[in-house]
MILOVO-982467 format. One record per residue (C-alpha): chain; x negated, z negated, y; residue number from 1; residue in one letter. Coordinates in nm, 2 decimals, padded with zeros to 4 digits. Each point is the difference from the previous one (the first is absolute). Layout:
N
+------+--------+--------+--------+-----+------+
| unit |      u |      w |      v | pos | code |
+------+--------+--------+--------+-----+------+
|    A |      X |      Z |      Y | NUM |    A |
...
+------+--------+--------+--------+-----+------+
***
This chain:
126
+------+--------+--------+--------+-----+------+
| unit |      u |      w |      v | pos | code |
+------+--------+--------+--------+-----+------+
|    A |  01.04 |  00.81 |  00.93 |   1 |    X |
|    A | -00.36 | -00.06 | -00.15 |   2 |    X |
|    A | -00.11 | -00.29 | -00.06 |   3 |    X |
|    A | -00.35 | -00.10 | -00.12 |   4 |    X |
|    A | -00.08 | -00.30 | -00.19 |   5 |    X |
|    A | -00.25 | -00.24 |  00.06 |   6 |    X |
|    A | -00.07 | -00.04 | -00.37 |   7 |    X |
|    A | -00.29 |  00.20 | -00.08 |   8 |    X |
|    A |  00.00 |  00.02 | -00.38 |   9 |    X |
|    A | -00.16 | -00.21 | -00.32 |  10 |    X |
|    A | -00.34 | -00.19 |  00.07 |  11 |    X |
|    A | -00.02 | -00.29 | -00.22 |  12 |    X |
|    A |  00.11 | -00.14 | -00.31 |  13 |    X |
|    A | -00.07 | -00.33 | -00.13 |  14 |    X |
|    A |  00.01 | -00.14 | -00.34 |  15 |    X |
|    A | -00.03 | -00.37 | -00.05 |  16 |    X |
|    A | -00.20 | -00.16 | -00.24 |  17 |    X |
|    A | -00.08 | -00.33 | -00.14 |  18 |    X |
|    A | -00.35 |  00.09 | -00.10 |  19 |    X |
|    A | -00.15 |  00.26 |  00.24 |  20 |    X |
|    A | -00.36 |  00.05 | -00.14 |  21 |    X |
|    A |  00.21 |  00.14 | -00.36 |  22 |    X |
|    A |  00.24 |  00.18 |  00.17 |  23 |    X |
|    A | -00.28 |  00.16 |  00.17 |  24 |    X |
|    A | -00.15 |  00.12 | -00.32 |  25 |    X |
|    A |  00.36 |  00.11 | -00.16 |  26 |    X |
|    A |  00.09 |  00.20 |  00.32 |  27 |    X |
|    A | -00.33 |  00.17 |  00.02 |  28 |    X |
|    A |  00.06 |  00.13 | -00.30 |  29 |    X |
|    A |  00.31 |  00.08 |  00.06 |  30 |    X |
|    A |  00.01 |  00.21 |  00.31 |  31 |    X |
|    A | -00.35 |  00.14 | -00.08 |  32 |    X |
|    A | -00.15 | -00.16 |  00.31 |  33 |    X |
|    A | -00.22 | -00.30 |  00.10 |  34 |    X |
|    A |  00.11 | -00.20 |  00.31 |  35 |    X |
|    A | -00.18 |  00.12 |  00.32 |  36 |    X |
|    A |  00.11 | -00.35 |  00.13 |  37 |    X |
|    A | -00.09 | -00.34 | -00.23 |  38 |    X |
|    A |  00.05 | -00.34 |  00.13 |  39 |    X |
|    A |  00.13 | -00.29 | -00.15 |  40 |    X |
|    A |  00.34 |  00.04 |  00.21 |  41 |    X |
|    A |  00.07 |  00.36 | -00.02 |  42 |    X |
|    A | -00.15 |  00.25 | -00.17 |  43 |    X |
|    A |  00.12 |  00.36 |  00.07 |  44 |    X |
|    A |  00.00 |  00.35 | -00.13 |  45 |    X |
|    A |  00.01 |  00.38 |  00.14 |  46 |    X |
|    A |  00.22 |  00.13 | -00.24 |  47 |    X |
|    A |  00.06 |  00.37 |  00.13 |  48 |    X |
|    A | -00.04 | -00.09 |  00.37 |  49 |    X |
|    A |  00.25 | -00.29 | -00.05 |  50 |    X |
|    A | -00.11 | -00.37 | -00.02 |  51 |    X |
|    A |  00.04 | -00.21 | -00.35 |  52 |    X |
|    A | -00.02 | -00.41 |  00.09 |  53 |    X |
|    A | -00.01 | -00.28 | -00.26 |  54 |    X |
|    A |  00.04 | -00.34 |  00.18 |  55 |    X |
|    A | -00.06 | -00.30 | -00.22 |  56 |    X |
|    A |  00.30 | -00.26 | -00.03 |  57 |    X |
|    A | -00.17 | -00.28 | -00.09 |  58 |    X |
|    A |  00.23 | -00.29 | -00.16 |  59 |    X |
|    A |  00.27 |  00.17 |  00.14 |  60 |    X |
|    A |  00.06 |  00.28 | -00.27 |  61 |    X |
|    A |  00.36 |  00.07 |  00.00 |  62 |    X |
|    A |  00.25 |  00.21 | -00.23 |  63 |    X |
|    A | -00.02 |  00.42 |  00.09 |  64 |    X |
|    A |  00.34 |  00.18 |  00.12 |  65 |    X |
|    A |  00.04 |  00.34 |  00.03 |  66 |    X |
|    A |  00.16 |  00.00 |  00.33 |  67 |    X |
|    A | -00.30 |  00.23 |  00.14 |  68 |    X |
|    A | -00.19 |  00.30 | -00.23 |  69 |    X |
|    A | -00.24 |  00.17 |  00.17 |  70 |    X |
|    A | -00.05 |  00.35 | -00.21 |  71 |    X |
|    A | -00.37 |  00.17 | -00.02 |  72 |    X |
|    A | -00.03 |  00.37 | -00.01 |  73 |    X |
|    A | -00.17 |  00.11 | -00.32 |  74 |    X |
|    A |  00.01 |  00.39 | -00.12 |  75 |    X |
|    A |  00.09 | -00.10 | -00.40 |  76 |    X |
|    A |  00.18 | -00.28 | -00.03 |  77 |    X |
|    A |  00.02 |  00.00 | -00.38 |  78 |    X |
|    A | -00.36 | -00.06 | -00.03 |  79 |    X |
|    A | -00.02 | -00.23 |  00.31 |  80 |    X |
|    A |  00.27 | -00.24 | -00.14 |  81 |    X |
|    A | -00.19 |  00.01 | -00.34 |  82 |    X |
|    A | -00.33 | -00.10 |  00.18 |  83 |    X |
|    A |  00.18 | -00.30 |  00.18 |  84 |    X |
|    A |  00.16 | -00.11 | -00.32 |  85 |    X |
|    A | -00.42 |  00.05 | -00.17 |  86 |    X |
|    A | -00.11 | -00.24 |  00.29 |  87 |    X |
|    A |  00.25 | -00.28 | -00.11 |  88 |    X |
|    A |  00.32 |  00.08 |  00.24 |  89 |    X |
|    A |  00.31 | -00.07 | -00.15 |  90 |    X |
|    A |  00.27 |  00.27 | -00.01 |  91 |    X |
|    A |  00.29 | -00.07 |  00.23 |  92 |    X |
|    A |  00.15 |  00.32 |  00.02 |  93 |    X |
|    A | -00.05 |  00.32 | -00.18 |  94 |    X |
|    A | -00.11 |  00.31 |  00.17 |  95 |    X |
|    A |  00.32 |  00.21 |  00.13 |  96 |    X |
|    A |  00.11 |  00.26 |  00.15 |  97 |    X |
|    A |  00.21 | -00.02 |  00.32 |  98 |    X |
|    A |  00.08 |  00.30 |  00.11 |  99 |    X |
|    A | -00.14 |  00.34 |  00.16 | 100 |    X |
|    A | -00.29 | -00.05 | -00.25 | 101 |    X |
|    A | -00.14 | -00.32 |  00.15 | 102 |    X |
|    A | -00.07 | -00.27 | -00.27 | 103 |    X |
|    A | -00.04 | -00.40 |  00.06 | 104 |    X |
|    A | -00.12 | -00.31 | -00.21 | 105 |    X |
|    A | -00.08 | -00.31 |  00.02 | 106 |    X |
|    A | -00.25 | -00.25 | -00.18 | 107 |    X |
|    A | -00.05 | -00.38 |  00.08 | 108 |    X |
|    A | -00.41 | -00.13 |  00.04 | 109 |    X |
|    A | -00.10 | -00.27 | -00.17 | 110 |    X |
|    A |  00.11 | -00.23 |  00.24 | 111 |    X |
|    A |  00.40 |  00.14 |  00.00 | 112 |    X |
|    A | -00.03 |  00.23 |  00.33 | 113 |    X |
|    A |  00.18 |  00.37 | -00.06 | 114 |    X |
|    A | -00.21 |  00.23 |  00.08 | 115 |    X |
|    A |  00.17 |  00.33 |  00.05 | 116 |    X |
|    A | -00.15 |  00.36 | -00.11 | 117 |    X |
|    A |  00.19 |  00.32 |  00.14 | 118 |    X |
|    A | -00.05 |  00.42 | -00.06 | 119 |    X |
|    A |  00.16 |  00.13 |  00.29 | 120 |    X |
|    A | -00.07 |  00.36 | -00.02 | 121 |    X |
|    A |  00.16 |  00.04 |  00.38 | 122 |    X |
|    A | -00.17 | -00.26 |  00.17 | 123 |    X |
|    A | -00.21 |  00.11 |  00.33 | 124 |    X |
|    A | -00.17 | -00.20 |  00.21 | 125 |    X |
|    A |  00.13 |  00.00 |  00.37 | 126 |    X |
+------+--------+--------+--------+-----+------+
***
């Protein structure tokens, strides 16, 4: 029996922020990209045909979990997770190899969210 799921794949991540307008700055930097969207309540990214958000918190900045990684596809992930750490991301953790060749880190933005970097030498888009 097939069944086919309603789910049709990644679209959006968000990153929440207490101070959009520098997040902005870091994360064009970061991803190599300016926004193609920039208002004061959202302001979002193309980043390989997937969408990048920063929302701002406002007073209501609150204490990052891990709970949720979302992992960008990069093609060197040694250099990549330098260039994050250049741009002021902390490390959270170190660049490692899982298996089958494919090779995951993790860094933390200035404002505490994990950012996730994979080399997945086997991943194909559907």
């Amino acid at each position: 029996m097939e069944t086919k799921t309603k789910i049709l794949g990644l679209r959006t991540t968000i990153y929440h922020v207490p101070d959009v307008d520098e997040a902005k700055k870091w994360y064009s930097k970061a991803f190599l990209t300016e926004p193609y969207f920039d208002q004061p309540f959202y302001v979002g990214f193309n980043v390989g045909g997937y969408e990048l958000g920063l929302q701002p918190e406002g007073d209501t900045f609150s204490a990052r979990t891990d709970n949720v990684v979302t992992y960008w596809g990069v093609e060197n992930i040694e250099d990549e997770y330098k260039r994050f750490l250049s741009l002021g991301a902390s490390a959270h953790h170190l660049p490692q190899d899982v298996g089958e060749n494919i090779i995951v880190a993790t860094v933390k933005d200035p404002w505490g969210n994990a950012i996730g970097l994979i080399f997945n030498p086997h991943f194909k888009l559907p």
